[in-house]
C-alpha positions in Angstrom: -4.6 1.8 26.4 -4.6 0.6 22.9 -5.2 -2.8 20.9 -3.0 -3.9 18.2 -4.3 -6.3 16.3 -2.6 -7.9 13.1 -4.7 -10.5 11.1 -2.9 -12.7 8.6 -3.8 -16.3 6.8 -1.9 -18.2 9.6 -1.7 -15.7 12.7 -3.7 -13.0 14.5 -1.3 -11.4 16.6 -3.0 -9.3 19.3 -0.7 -6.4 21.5 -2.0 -4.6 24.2 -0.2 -1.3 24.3 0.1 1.0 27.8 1.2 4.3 26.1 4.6 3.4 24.6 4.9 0.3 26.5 4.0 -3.1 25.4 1.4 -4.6 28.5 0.6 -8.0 27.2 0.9 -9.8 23.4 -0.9 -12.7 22.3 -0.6 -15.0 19.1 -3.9 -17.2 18.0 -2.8 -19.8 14.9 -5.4 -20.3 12.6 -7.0 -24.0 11.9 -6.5 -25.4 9.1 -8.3 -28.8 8.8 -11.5 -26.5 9.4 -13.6 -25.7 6.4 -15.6 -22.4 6.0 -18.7 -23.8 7.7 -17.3 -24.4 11.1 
């Protein structure tokens, strides 16, 4: 098994890898309206 994970400013895009085949792949959108604190 391996984890893919790409960060960028908007998206983290997560991949979960079973040898050369793709298992399961997940997108979390980054917030916004939050401030650094939060």
């Amino acid at each position: 098994m391996l984890l893919a994970v790409d960060v960028g400013n908007t998206n983290v895009t997560l991949a979960l890898f079973d040898g050369e085949r793709l298992a399961a792949d997940w997108r979390l959108t980054s917030r916004h309206e939050w401030t650094a604190d939060e």
